[in-house]
MIGU-643673 format. One record per residue (C-alpha): residue number from 1; x, y, z. Coordinates in steps of 0.5 Angstrom, whole numbers. Layout:
N
 num    c1    c2    c3
 NUM     X     Y     Z
...
REM end
This chain:
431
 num    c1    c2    c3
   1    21   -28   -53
   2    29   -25   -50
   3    29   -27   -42
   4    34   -22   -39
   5    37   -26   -33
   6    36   -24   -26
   7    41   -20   -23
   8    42   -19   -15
   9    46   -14   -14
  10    48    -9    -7
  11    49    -2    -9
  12    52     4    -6
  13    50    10    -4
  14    54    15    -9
  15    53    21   -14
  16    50    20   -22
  17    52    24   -26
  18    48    30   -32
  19    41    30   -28
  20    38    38   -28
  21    35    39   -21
  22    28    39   -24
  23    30    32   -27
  24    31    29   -21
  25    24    31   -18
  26    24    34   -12
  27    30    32    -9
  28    32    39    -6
  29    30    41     0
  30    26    47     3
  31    32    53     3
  32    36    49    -1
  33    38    52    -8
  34    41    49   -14
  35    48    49   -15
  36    49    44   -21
  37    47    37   -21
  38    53    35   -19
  39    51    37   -12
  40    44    37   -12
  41    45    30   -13
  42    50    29    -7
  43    46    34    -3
  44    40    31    -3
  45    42    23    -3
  46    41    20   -10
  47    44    14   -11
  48    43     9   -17
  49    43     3   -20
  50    42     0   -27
  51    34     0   -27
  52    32     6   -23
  53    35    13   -18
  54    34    12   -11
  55    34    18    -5
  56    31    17     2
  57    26    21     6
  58    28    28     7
  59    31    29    14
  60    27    30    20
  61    20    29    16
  62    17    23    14
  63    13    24     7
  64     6    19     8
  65     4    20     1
  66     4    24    -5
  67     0    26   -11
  68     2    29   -18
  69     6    35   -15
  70     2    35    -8
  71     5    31    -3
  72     3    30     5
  73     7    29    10
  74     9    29    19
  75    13    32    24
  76    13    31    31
  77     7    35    34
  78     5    37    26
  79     2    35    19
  80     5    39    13
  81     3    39     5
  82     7    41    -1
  83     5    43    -7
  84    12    42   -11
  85    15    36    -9
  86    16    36    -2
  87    21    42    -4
  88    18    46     0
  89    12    45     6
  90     9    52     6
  91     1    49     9
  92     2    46    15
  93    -2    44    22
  94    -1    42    29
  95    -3    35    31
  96    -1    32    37
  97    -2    24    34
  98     2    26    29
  99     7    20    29
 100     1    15    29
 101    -1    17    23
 102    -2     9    18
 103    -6    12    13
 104    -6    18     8
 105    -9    21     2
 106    -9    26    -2
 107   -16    26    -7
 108   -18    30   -13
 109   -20    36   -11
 110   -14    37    -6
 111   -18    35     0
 112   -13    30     5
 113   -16    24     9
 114   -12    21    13
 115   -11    17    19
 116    -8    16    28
 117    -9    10    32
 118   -17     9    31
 119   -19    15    28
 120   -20    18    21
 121   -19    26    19
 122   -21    30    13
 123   -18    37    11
 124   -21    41     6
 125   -17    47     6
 126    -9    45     5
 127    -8    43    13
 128   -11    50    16
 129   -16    45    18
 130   -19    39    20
 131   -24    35    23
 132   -25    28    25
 133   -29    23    20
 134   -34    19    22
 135   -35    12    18
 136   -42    10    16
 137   -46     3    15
 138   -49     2     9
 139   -56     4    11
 140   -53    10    14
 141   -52     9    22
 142   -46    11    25
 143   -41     6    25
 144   -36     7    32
 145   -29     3    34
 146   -30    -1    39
 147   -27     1    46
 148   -20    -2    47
 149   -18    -7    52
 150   -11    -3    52
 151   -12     3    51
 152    -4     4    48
 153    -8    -2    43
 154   -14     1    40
 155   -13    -2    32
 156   -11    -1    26
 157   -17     1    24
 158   -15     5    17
 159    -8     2    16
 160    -7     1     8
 161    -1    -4     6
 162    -2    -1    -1
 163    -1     6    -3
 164    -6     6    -9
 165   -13     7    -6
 166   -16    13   -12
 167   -19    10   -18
 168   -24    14   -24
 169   -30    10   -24
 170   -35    12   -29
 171   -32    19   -29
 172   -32    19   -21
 173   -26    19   -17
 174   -27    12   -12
 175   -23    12    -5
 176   -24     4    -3
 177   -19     1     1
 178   -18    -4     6
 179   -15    -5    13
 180    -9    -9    15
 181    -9   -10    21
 182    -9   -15    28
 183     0   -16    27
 184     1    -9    32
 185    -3    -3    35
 186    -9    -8    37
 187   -14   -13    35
 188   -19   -10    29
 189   -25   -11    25
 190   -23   -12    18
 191   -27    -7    14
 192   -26    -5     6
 193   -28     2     6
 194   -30     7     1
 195   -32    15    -1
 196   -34    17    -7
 197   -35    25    -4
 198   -27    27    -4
 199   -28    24     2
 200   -34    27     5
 201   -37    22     7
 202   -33    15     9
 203   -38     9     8
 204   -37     2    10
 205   -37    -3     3
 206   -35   -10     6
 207   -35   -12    13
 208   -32   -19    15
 209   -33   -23    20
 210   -32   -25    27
 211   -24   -27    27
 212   -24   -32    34
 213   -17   -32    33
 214   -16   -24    33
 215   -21   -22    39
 216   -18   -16    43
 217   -14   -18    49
 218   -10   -12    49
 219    -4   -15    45
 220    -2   -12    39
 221    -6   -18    35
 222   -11   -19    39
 223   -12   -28    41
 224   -16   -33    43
 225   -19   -29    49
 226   -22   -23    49
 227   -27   -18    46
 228   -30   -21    40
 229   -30   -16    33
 230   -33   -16    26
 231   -39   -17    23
 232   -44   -23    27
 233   -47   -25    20
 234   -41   -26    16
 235   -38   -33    17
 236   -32   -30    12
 237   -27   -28    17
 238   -20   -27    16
 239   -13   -23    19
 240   -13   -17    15
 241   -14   -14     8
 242    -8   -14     3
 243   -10   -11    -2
 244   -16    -8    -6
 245   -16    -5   -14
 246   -21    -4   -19
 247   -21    -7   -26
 248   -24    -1   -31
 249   -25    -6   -36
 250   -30   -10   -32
 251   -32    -4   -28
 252   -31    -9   -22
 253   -26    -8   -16
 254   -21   -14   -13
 255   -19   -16    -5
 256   -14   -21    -2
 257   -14   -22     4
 258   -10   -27    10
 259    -7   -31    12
 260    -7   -37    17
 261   -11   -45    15
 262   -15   -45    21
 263   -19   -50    23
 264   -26   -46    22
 265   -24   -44    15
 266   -17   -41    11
 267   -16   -34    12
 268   -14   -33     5
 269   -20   -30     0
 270   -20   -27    -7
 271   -27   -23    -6
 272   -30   -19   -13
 273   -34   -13   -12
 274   -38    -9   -16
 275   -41    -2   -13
 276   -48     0   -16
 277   -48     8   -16
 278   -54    10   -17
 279   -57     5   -11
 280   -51     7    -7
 281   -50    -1    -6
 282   -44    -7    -7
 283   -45   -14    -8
 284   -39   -17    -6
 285   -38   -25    -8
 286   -31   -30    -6
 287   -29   -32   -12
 288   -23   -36    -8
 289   -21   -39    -2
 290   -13   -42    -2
 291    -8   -45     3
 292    -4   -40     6
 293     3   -42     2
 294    -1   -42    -5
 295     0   -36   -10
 296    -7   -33    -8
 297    -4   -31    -1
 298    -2   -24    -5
 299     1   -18    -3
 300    -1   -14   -10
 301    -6   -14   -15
 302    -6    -9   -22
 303   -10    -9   -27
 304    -7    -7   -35
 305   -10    -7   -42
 306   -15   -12   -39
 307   -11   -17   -36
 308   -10   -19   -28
 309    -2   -18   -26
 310    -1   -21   -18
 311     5   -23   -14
 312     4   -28    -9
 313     6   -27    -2
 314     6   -35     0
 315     9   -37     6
 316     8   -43    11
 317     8   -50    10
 318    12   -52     3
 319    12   -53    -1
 320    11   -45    -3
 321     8   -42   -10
 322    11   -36   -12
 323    11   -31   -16
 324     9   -26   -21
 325     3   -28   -25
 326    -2   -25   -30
 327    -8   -29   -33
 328   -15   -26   -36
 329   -18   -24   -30
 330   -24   -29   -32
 331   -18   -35   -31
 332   -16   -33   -23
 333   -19   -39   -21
 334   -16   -43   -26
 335    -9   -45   -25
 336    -6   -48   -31
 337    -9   -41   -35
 338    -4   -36   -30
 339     3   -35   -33
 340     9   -34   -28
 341    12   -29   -31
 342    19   -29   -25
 343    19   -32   -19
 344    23   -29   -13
 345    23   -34    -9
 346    21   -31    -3
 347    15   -28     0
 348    13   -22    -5
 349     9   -17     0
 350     6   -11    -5
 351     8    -9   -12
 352     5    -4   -17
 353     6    -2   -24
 354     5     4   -28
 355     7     5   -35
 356     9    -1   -36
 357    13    -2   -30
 358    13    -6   -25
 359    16    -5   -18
 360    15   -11   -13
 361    19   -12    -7
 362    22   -17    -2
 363    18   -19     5
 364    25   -18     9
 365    24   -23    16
 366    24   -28    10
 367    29   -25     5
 368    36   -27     4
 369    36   -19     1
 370    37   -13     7
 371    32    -9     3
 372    30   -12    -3
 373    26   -10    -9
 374    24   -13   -16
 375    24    -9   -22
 376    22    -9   -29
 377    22    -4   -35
 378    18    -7   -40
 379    12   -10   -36
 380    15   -17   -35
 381    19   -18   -41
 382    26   -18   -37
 383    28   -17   -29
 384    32   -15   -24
 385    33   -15   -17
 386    36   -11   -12
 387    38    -9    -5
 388    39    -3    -2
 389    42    -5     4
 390    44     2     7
 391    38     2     8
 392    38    -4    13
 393    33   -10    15
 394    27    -7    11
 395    21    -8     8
 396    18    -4     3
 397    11    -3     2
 398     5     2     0
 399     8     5    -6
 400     5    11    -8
 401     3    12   -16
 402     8    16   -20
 403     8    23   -18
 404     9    29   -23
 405    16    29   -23
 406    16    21   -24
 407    18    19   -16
 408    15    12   -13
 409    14    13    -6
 410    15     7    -2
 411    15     6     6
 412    21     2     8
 413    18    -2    15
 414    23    -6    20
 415    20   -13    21
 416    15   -13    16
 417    10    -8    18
 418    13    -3    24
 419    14     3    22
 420    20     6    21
 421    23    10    15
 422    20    12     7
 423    24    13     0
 424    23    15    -7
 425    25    11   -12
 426    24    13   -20
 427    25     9   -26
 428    30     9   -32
 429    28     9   -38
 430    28     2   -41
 431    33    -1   -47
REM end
């Protein structure tokens, strides 16, 4: 096999040439008309590298998530909806905690779940309306925030790392994710959440336990004093969750978590799931607990044709254990039977792959890259790297699926997980 060597490189904002308007994909605004792709492409911020065309988010707006030609979006005071890429917003509402939104999606039928502070919203009717979800246990009862110490801090009870939530699961669309949370916005419960209605009904699938590091002291992350959250029963505690996917081929859905070695137990699990329909139940086992500076600390599982690819978020003490790694899911505890495919060399926090590209970036508090992200054209075949330092310090995260016209939508964080700005990125056919 031909291993096309690394490139790191820093590219400039600039004009690409021979790209009609529709081939860019939603990169005019709202009023803008086409004047040659020329300028459709200067205007609206498109810039180039070898592997991939980037733009940044519209101006004045933040795209939060989009799906095929739909996408979901915010202002200050207002949550808006497109249905042609983001060129035009004609359905639109007023929403106050609008700029404390962390998580949103857009399900099959339209409907739009989306969450501010520790609150969940439903919409079932393009944004002319919306009401507040309340999430459910497993026998039914209501399951409530806790009340903040701080009320400015009241837990990131719905925030999602990745941005690819919804599966078809037997011929029915799944929304399941899991919140990552205790860093800022207030100490929380760490949940995996779930709803096979279009978001109708939210369920709880897996609750971990009482983090006695992660109590609600009024902090960002919580502390050692302080309320105590999470399930009483479950001695499985951790920080927050990574990431949650589902493999068709086992009918069965995957969870990382982190972070820290404690003294009562690494943070670090691999949890499998799977979820009975009929019985409306879940049995959920961990499948591994590891150091945090080994290679199941992870920031993004997929699955393709079978086969289990992730990218390693170690960190800690040395030596680190990084990479991309594939194996059969059967062999994720067997480390001699995974294959490193690259390996950055720096903490990887979220990577997602869609027809058989492989989009991946760098944790930027551990990267020597201003904003780095890794790519692959042909599943893992070659790689590249680049920084997109006009962006400044970010780190990207929850990538969105493809949407019809074929743009990536990533959010770009500073720090590591503070909120700040997104970007589209679309891939280029490989050679």
């Amino acid at each position: 096999m031909k291993t096309r060597q690394p490139v790191t490189q820093s590219i400039t904002r600039r004009r690409f040439l021979g790209v009609t308007a529709a081939g860019v994909g939603g990169a005019l605004l709202a009023g803008q008309s086409g004047q040659g792709a020329e300028s459709d492409a200067a205007s609206s911020g498109i810039a180039s590298t070898d592997h991939f065309w980037y733009r940044p988010q519209p101006e004045g707006l933040f795209v939060d998530s989009h799906r095929d030609h739909k996408a979901f979006g915010f202002t200050d005071g207002k949550v808006l909806l497109s249905e042609d890429n983001g060129r035009t917003w004609p359905h639109s509402s007023a929403f106050p905690d609008a700029r404390q939104i962390v998580f949103s999606c857009i399900l099959q039928n339209g409907n739009v779940l989306f969450s501010a502070l520790a609150k969940l919203y439903l919409s079932t009717d393009n944004l002319r309306t919306y009401r507040q979800i309340t999430v459910k246990n497993a026998d039914g009862t209501d399951y409530l925030a806790h009340s903040p110490q701080n009320p400015a801090n009241p837990g990131w009870y719905f925030h999602s790392l990745t941005g690819v939530n919804t599966w078809d699961v037997n011929g029915t669309e799944m929304l399941v994710w899991g919140n990552y949370c205790n860093v800022i916005g207030g100490a929380t419960p760490v949940n995996i959440y779930y709803s096979t209605d279009h978001g109708q009904t939210v369920k709880i699938a897996y609750s971990f336990g009482r983090n006695p590091h992660n109590r609600d002291n009024g902090s960002g992350g919580g502390g050692a004093a302080g309320t105590p959250l999470g399930n009483p029963d479950n001695p499985i505690i951790c920080r927050h969750i990574h990431d949650v996917a589902y493999n068709p081929a086992e009918n069965a859905f995957y969870a990382c978590t982190g972070d820290f070695d404690r003294a009562e137990g690494r943070e670090c699990h691999w949890l499998r799931g799977t979820y009975d329909a009929g019985r409306d139940q879940w049995d959920w086992k961990v499948i591994v607990s590891d150091a945090m500076n080994s290679r199941y600390k992870c920031g993004g599982i997929n699955f393709v044709d079978g086969q289990l690819y992730w990218i390693s978020d170690s960190n800690g003490p040395k030596p680190y254990d990084r990479g991309v790694f594939r194996c059969a899911p059967a062999d994720i505890t067997d480390p001699a039977a995974h294959t490193r495919l690259f390996n950055p060399e720096v903490e990887s926090g979220n990577m997602i792959i869609q027809d058989g590209v492989i989009l991946a970036s760098h944790c930027a508090p551990a990267s020597p890259l201003a904003t780095g992200f890794i790519v692959s054209l042909d599943l893992g075949k070659t790689w590249a790297q680049y920084d997109l330092k006009e962006f400044g310090r970010r780190s990207p995260c929850r990538f969105h699926r493809k949407n019809g016209e074929g743009w990536f939508r990533v959010d770009l964080r500073s720090n590591w997980v503070t909120p700040a700005e997104m970007m589209f990125i679309k891939p280029k056919e490989a050679s």
